[in-house]
OpenMM code with the backbone's topology and positions (N, CA, C; nanometers):
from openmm import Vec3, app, unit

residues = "UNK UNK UNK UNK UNK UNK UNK UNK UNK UNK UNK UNK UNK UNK UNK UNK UNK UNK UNK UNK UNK UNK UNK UNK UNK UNK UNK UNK UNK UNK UNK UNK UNK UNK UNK UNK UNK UNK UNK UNK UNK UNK UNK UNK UNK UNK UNK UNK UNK UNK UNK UNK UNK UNK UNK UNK UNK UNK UNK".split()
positions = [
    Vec3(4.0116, 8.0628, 3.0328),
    Vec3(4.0078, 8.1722, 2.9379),
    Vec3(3.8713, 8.1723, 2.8696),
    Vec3(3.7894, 8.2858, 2.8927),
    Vec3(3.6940, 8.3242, 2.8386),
    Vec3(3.6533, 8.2442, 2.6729),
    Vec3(3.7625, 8.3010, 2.6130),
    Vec3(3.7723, 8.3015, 2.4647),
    Vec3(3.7637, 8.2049, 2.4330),
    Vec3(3.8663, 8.0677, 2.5097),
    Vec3(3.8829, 7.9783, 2.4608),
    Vec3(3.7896, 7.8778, 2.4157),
    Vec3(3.7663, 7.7734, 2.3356),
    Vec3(3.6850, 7.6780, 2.2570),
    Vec3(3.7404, 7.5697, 2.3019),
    Vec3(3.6221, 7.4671, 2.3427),
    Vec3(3.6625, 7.2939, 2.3818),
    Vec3(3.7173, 7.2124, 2.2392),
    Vec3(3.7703, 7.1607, 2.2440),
    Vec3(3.8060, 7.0815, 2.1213),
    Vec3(3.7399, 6.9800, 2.0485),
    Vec3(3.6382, 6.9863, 2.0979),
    Vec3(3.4560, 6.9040, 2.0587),
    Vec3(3.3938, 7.0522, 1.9567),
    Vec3(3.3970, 7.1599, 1.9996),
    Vec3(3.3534, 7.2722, 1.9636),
    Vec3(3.4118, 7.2777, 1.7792),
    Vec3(3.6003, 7.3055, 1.8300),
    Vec3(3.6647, 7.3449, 1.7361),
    Vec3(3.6386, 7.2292, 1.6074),
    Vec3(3.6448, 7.1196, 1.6556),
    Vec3(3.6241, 6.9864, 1.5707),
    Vec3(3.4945, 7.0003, 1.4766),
    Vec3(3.3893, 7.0501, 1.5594),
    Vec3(3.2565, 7.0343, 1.4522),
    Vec3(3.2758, 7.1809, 1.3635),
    Vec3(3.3873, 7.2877, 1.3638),
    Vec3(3.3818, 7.3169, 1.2490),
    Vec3(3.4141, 7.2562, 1.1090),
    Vec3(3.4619, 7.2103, 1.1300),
    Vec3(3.4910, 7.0831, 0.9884),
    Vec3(3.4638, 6.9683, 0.9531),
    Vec3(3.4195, 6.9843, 0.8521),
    Vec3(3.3348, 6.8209, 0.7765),
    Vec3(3.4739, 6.7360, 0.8122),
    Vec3(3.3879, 6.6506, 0.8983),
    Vec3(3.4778, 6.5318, 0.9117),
    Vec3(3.5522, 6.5222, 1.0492),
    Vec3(3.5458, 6.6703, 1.0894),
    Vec3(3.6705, 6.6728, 1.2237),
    Vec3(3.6165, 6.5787, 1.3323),
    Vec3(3.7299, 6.5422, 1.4090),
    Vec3(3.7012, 6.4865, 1.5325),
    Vec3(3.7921, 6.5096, 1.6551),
    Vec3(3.7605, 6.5401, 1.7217),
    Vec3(3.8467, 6.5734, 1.8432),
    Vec3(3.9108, 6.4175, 1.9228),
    Vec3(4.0029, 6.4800, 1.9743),
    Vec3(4.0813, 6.2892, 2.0395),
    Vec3(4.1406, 6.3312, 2.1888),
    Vec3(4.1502, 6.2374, 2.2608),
    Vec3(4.1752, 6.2946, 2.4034),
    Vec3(4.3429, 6.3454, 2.4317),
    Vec3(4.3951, 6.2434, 2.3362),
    Vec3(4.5450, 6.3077, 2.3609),
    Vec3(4.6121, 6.3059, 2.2081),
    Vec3(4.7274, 6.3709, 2.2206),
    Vec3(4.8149, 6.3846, 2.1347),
    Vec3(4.8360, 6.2152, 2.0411),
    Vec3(4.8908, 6.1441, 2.0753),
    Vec3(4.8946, 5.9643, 2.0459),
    Vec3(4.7814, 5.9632, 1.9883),
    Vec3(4.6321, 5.9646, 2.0734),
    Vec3(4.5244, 5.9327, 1.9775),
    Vec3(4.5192, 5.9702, 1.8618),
    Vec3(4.5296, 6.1166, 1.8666),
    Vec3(4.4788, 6.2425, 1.7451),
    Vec3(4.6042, 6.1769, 1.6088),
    Vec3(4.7646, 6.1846, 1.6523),
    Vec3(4.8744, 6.1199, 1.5470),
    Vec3(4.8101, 5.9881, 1.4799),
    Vec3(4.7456, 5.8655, 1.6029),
    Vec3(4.7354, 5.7468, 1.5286),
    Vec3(4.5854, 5.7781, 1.4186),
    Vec3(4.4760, 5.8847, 1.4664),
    Vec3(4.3808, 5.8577, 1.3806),
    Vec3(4.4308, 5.9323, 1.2322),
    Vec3(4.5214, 6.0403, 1.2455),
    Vec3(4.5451, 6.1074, 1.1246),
    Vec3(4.6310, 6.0612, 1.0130),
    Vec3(4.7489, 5.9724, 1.1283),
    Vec3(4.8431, 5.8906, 1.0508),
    Vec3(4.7353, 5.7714, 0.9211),
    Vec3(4.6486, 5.7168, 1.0174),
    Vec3(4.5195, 5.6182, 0.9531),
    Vec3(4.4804, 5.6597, 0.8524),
    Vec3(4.4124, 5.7912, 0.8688),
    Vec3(4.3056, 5.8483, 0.7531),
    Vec3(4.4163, 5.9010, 0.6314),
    Vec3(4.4986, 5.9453, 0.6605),
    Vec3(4.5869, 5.9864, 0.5538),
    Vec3(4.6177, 5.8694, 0.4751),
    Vec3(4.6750, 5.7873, 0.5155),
    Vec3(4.7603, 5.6673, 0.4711),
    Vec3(4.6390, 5.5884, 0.3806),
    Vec3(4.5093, 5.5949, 0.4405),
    Vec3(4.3754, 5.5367, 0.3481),
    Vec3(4.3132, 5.6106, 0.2236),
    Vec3(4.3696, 5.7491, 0.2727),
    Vec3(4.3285, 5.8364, 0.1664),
    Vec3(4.4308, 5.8440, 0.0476),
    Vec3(4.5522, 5.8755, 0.1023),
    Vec3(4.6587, 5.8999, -0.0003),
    Vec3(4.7255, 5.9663, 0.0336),
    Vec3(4.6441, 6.0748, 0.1213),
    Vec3(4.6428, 6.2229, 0.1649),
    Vec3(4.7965, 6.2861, 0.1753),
    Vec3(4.8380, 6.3605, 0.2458),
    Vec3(4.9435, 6.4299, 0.2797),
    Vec3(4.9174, 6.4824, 0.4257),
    Vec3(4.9899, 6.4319, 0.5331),
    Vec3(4.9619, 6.4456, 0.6993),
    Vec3(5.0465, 6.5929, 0.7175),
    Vec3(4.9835, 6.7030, 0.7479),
    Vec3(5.0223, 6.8362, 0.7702),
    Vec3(5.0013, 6.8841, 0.9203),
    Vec3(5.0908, 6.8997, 1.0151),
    Vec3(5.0496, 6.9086, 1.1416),
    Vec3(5.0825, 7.0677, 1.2117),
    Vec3(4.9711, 7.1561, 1.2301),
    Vec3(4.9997, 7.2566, 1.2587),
    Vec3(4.9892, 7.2873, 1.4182),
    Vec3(5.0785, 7.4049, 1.4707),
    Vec3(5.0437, 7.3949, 1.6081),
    Vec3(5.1891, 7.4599, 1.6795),
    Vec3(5.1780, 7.4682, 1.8014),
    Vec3(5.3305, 7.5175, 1.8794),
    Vec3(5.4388, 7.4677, 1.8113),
    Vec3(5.5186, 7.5095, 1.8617),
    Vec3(5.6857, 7.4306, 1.8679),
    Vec3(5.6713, 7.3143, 1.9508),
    Vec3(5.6017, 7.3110, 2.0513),
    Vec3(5.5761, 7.2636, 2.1727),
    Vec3(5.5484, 7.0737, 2.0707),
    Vec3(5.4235, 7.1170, 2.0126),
    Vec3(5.3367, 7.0161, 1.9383),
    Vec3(5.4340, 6.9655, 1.8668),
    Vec3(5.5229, 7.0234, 1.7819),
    Vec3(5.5867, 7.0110, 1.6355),
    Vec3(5.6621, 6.9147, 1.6831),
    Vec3(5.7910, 6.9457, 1.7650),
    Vec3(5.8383, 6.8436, 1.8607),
    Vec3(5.8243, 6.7629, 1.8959),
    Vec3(5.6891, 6.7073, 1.9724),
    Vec3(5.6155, 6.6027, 2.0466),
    Vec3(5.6007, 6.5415, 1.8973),
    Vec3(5.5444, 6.5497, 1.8321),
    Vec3(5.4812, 6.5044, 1.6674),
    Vec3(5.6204, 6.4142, 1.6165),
    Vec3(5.7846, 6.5219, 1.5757),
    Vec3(5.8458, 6.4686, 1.5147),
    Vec3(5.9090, 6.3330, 1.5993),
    Vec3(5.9223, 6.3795, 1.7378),
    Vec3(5.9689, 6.2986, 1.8051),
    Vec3(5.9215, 6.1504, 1.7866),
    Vec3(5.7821, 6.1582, 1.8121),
    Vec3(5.7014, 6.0085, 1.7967),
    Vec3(5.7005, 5.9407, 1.6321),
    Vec3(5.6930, 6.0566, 1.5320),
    Vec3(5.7121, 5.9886, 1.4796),
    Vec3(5.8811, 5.9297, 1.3762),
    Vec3(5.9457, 5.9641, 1.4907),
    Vec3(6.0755, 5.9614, 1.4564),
    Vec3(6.1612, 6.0182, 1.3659),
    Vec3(6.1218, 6.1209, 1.3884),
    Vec3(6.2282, 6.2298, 1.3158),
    Vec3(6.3123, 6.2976, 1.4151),
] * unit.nanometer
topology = app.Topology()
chain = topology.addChain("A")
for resn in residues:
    res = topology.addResidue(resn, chain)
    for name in ("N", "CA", "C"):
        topology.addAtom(name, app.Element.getBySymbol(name[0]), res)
């Protein structure tokens, strides 16, 4: 798809972003940074994603 953006691309719009090769990576670095920050882990994306997400992390 023409339109579409690599996820190296989408990542350097945001201070700080980083792109990860899979789903597992991307959960364990966000689960990390949140948990160091204080933060609040907000995961947006398909049904598809939402699923895969609650599943692993056991919901």
């Amino acid at each position: 798809d023409p339109r579409a953006r690599s996820a190296q691309s989408l990542a350097a719009l945001f201070p700080g972003g980083q792109a990860q090769p899979d789903l597992p990576a991307a959960l364990e670095l966000a689960r990390r940074k949140a948990k160091e920050s204080g933060a609040l882990l907000v995961v947006a994306g398909s049904f598809y994603l939402a699923g895969e997400v609650l599943d692993r992390v056991g919901i």
